[in-house]
C-alpha positions as CSV (number, residue, x, y, z in Angstrom):
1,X,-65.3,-26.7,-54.2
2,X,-65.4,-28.1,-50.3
3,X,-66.8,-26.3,-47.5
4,X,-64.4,-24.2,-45.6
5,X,-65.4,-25.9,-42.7
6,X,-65.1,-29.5,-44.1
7,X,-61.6,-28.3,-45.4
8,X,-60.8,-27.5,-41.6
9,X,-61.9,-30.7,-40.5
10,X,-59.6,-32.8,-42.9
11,X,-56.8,-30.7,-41.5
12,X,-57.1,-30.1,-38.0
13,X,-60.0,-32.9,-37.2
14,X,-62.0,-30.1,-35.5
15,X,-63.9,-28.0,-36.8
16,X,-63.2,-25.0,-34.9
17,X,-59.5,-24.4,-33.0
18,X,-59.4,-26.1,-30.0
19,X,-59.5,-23.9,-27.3
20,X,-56.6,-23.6,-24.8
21,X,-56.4,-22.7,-21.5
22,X,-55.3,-18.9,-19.9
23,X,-54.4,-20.1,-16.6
24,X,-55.4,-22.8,-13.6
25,X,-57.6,-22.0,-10.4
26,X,-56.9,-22.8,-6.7
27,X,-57.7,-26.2,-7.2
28,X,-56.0,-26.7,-10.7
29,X,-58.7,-26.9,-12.7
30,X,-58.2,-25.2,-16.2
31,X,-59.4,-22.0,-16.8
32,X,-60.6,-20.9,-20.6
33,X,-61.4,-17.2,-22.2
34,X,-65.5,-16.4,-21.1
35,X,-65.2,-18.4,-18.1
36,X,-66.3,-16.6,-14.8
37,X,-64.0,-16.9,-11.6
38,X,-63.9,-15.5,-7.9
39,X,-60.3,-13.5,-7.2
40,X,-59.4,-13.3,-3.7
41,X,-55.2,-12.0,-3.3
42,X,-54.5,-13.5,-6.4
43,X,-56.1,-16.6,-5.9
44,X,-58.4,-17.7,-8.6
45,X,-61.4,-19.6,-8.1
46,X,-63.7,-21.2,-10.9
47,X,-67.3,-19.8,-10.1
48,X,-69.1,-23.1,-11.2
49,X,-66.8,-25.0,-9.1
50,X,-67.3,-23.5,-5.9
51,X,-70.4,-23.5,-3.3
52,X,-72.5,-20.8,-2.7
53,X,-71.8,-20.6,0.6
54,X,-67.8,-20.0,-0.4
55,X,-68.8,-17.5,-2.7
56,X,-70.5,-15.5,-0.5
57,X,-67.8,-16.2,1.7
58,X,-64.9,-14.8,-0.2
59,X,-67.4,-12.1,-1.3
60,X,-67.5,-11.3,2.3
61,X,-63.8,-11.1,2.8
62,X,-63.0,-9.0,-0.2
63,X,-62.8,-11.3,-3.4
64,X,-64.4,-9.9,-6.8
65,X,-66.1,-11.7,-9.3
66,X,-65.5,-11.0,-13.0
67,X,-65.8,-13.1,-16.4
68,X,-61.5,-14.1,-17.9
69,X,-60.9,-12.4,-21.1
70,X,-58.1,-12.8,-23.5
């Protein structure tokens, strides 16, 4: 008997599902389930991606912070 997770990699060649992404930011970077963005009007902005100084900026100006979930 084979590991499930061997099992997975002979038919997928991962050995978890590949994750896909929910959406895109401002910029057009991908955005993926757990990741933590800055919404201002809409617009979404990865918060790895951006400077401090534009997060505190946007913070300023109205924007929330929050982590994406499914």
């Amino acid at each position: 008997m084979e590991h499930p997770v061997i099992t997975q990699i002979r038919r997928t060649g991962y050995a978890e599902k590949e994750p896909q992404p929910l959406t895109t930011d401002f910029f057009g970077n991908q955005i993926y389930e757990g990741d933590r963005v800055i919404d201002y009007d809409g617009d979404l902005f990865l918060w790895d991606d951006v400077s401090s100084d534009l997060t505190d900026y946007l913070k300023h100006i109205g924007a929330s912070d929050y982590e994406i979930k499914k």
